[in-house]
PLY file of the C-alpha trace (Angstrom):
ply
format ascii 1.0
element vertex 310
property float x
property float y
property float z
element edge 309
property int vertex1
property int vertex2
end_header
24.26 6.16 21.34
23.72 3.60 18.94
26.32 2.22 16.57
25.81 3.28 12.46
23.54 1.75 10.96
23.27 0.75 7.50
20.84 2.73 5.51
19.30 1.18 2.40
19.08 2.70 -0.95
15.77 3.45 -1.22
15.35 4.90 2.41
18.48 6.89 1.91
17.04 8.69 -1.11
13.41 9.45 0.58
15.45 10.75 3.44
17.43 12.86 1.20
14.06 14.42 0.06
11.98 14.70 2.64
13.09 17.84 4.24
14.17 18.15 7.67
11.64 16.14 9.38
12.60 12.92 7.39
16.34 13.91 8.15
15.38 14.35 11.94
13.74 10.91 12.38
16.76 9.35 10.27
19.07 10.42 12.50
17.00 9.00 15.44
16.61 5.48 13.89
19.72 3.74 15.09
18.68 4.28 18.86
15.27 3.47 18.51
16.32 -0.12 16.30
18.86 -0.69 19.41
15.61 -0.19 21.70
13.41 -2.53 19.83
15.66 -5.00 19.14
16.69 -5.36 23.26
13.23 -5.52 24.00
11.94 -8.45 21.64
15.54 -9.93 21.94
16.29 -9.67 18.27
19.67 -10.83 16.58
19.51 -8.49 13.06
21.05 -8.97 9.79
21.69 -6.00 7.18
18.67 -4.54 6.23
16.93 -5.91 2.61
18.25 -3.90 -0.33
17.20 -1.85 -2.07
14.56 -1.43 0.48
11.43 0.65 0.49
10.81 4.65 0.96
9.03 5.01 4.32
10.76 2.11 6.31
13.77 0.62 7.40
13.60 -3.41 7.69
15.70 -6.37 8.49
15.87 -10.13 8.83
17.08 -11.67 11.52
15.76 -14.07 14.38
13.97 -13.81 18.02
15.13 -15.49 21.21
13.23 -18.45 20.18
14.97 -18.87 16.95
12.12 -18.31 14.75
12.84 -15.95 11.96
11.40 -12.75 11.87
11.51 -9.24 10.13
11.83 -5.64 12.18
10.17 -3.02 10.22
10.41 0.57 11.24
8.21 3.02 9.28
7.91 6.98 9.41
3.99 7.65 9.22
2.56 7.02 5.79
-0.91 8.59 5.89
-2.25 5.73 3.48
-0.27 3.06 5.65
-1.74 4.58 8.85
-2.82 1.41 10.04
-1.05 -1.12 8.61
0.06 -3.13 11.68
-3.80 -3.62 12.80
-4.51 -4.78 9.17
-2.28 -7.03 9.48
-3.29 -8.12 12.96
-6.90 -8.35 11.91
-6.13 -11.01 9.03
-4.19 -13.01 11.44
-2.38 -14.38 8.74
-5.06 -15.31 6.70
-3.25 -14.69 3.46
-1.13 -12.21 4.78
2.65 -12.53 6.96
1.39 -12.73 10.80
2.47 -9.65 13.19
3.94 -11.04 16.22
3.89 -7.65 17.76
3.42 -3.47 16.93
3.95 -0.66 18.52
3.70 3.50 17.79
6.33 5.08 18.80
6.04 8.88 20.17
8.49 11.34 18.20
12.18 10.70 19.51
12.52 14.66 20.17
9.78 15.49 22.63
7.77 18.77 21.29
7.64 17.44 18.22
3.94 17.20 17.34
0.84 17.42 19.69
0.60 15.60 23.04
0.09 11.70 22.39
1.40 11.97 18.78
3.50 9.17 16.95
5.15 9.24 13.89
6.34 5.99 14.01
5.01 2.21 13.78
7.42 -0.63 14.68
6.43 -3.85 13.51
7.83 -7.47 14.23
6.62 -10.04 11.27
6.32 -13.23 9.92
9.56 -13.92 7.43
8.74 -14.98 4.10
10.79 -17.83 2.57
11.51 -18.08 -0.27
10.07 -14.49 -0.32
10.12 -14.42 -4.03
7.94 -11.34 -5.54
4.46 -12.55 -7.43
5.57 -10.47 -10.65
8.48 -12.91 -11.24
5.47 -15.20 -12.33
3.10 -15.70 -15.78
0.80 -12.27 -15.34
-2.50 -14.96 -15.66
-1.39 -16.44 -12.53
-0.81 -13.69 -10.90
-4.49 -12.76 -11.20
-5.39 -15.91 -9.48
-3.30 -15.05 -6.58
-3.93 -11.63 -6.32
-8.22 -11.97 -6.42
-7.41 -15.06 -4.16
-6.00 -13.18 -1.85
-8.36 -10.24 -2.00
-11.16 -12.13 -0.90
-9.20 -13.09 2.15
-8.87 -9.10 3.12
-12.75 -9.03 1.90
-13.88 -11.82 4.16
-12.53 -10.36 7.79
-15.31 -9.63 10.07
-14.05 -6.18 11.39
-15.69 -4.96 15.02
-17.69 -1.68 15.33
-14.52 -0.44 16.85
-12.23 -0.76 14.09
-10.20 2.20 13.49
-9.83 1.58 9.70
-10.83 5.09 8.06
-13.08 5.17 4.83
-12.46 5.23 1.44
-13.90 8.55 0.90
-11.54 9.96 2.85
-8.85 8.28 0.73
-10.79 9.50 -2.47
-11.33 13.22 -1.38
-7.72 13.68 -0.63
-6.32 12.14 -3.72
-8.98 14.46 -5.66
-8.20 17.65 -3.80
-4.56 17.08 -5.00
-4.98 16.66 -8.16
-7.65 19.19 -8.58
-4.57 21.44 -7.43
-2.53 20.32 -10.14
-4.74 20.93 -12.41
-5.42 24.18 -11.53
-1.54 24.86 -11.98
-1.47 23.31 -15.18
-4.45 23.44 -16.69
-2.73 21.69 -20.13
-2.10 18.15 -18.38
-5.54 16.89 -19.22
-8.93 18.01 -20.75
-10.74 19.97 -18.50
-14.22 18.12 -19.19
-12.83 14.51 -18.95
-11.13 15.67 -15.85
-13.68 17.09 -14.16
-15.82 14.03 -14.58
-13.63 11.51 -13.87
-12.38 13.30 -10.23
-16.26 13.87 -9.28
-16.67 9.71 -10.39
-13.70 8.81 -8.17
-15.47 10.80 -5.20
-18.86 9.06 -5.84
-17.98 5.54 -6.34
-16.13 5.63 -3.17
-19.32 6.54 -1.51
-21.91 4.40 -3.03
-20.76 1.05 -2.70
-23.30 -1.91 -2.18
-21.29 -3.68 0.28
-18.12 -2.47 2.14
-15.23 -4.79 3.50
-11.33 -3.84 4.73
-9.71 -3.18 1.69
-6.14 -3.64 1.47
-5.65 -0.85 -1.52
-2.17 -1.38 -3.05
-1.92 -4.99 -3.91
-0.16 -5.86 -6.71
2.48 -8.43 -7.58
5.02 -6.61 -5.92
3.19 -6.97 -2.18
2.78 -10.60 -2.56
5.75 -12.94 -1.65
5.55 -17.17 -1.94
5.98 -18.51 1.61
6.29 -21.81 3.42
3.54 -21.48 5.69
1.09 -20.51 2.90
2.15 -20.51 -0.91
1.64 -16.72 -1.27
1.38 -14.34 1.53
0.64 -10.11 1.56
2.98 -7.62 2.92
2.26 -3.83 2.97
-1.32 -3.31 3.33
-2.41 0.61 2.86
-5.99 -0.18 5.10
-9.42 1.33 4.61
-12.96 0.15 4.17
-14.91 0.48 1.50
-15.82 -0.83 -1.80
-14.22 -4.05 -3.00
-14.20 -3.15 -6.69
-11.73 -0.49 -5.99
-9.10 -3.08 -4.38
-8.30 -4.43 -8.30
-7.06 -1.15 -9.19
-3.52 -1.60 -8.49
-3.10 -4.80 -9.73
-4.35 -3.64 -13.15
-2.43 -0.60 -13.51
0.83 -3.05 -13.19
-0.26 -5.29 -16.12
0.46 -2.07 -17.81
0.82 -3.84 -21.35
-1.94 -5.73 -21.20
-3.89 -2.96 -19.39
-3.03 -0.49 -22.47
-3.88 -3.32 -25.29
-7.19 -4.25 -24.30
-8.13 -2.78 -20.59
-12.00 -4.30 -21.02
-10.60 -7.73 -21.68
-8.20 -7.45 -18.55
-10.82 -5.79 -16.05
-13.68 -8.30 -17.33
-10.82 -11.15 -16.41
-10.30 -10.24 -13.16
-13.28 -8.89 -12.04
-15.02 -12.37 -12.77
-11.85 -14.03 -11.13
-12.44 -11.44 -7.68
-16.55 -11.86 -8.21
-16.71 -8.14 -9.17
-19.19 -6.47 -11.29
-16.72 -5.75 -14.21
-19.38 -2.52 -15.52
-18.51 -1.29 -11.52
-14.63 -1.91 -12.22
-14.71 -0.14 -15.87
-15.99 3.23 -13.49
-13.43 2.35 -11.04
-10.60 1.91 -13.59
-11.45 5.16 -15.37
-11.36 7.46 -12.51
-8.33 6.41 -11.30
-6.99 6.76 -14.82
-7.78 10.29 -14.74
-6.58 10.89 -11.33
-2.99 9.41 -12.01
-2.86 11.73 -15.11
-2.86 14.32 -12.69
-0.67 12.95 -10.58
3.05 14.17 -8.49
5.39 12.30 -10.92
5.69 10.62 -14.19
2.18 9.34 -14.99
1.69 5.82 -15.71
2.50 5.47 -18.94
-0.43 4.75 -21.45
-3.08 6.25 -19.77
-4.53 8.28 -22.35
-4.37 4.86 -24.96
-6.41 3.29 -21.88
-8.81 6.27 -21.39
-9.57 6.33 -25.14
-10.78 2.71 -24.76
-12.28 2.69 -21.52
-14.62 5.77 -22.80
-16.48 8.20 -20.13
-18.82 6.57 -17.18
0 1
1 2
2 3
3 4
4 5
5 6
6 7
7 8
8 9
9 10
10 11
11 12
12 13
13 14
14 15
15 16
16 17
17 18
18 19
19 20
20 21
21 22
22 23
23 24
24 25
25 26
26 27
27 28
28 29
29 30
30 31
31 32
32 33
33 34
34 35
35 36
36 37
37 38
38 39
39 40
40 41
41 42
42 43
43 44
44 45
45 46
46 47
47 48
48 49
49 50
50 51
51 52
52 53
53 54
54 55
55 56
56 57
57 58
58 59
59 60
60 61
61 62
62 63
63 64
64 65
65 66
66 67
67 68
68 69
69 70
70 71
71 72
72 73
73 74
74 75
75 76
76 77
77 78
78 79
79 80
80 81
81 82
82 83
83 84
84 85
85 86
86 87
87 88
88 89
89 90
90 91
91 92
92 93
93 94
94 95
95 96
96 97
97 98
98 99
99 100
100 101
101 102
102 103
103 104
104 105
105 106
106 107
107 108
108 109
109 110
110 111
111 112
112 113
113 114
114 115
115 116
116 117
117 118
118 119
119 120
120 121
121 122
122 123
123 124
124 125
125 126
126 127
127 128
128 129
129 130
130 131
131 132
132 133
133 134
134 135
135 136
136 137
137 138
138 139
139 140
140 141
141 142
142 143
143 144
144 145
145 146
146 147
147 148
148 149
149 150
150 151
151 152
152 153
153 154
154 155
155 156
156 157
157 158
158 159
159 160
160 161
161 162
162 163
163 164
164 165
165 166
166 167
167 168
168 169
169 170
170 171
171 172
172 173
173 174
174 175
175 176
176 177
177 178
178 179
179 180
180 181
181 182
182 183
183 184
184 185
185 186
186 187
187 188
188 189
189 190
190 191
191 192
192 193
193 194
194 195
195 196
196 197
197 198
198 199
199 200
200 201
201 202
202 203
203 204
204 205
205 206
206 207
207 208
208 209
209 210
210 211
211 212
212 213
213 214
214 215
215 216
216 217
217 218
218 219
219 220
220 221
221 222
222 223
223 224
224 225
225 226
226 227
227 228
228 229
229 230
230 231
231 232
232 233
233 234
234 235
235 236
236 237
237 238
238 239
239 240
240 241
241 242
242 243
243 244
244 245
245 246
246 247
247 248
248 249
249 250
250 251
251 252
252 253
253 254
254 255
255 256
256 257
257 258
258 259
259 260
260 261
261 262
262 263
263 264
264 265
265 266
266 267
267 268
268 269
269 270
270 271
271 272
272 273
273 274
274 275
275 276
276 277
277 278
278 279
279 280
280 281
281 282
282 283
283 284
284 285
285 286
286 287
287 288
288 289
289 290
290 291
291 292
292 293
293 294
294 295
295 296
296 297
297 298
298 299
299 300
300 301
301 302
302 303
303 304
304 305
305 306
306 307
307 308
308 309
């Protein structure tokens, strides 16, 4: 049995509530970090704090001395294949993987034959590793469509096992066509309507389609020695490229709620987007986080106003 180990914040309170399953493959964790880090001869440090929700993950160095990060993540179903995104920029803008495996559940049973519900990750440290939102918002658009046409420009093989956008899009829509149904007060039922059936069609007609990295925004980009700015957490799929700004825009939330055509038009020209393509984009995804789990972003319905319908 391996010795306690420390749990960050952010884990901790995911954990917490998850329900038993989450509980389950907390408890397993300290064994299966002793496993990995005997097998790629790892000397840890504590693990970053606060931390994220899905993963536990530490600095510390290989038997070679170069320094390194061990992340251990419970399956994310938009992070499914995060490792191979990574592997298939080959650090082209984003930390290297030095090695990834999926791990089977640690009590056997659990889940059909050949399942994981695990990915363990060695990376590429970032130093300094500090966060692109610490910097003026009109760089960070530079960096961020910089960056995106890194993710844009990988040549994936037939074989790729990146899953579609659509697939993203339906789910997402399903949900919140749930919610809705619930609570029919959280949004009008006309501008809702159209702006789920928009999210499902633009993810479907897209001119061109490329790996898409889907959550970047200031928070997944990190300066770095090797290169000055380097991605971490990629949620992979393929599809259209004007969806890929989405993220970033919804976290220049004050400048996204004073004037969301001036922002979009920015950075779509910045990404070589066709901003009328982004505007559709934008206002689907507007709708669909009013319908969201949580606390909706705030604004959204100042944004809507001035975004109109498609």
């Amino acid at each position: 049995m391996a010795a306690k180990l420390r749990v960050p914040t952010y884990l901790q309170a995911s954990t917490d509530a998850g329900g038993p399953a989450r509980v389950e493959w907390l408890v397993a964790l300290p064994d299966r970090v002793e496993e990995l880090t005997t097998r790629w001869g790892l000397d840890l440090d504590d693990p970053f704090e606060p931390g994220g929700n899905c993963s536990w993950v530490a600095p510390g160095t290989d038997g070679d001395g170069r320094e390194v990060v061990l992340k251990v993540a419970w399956h994310h179903t938009e992070a499914l294949h995060e490792a191979e995104a990574l592997a298939a920029l080959g650090g082209q803008g984003a930390v290297e993987v030095y090695a990834f495996e999926h791990l089977e559940p640690a009590r056997p049973g659990d889940g059909p034959e050949g399942a994981t519900d695990t990915t363990a990750m060695l990376l590429e440290r970032c130093r300094p590793g500090t966060e692109l939102r610490e910097r003026p918002e009109a760089e960070q658009h530079v960096v961020v469509t910089g960056l995106l046409r890194s993710v844009w420009a990988v040549d994936l093989p037939s074989d790729h096992p990146f899953r579609p956008l659509s697939v993203m899009a339906d789910d997402w829509v399903v949900h919140a066509e749930e919610r809705l149904a619930a609570d029919p007060r959280r949004l009008d039922g006309g501008l809702a309507r159209e702006g789920l059936a928009l999210f499902r069609e633009l993810s479907r007609t897209a001119a061109t389609e490329e790996l898409l990295f889907t959550d970047l925004h200031a928070g997944n980009v990190l300066s770095g020695g090797r290169r000055p700015w380097l991605l971490i957490d990629p949620k992979p799929y393929v599809g259209d490229p004007h969806y890929d700004v989405l993220q970033h825009l919804l976290n220049c939330n004050r400048s996204l709620q004073a004037d969301p055509i001036g922002l979009l038009t920015e950075v779509a020209d910045l990404a070589g987007l066709d901003a009328g393509r982004v505007r559709l984009w934008l206002f689907a995804r507007c709708v669909l986080e009013s319908l969201g789990d949580g606390v909706p972003w705030p604004g959204l319905d100042v944004v809507l106003r001035q975004l109109g319908g498609p």
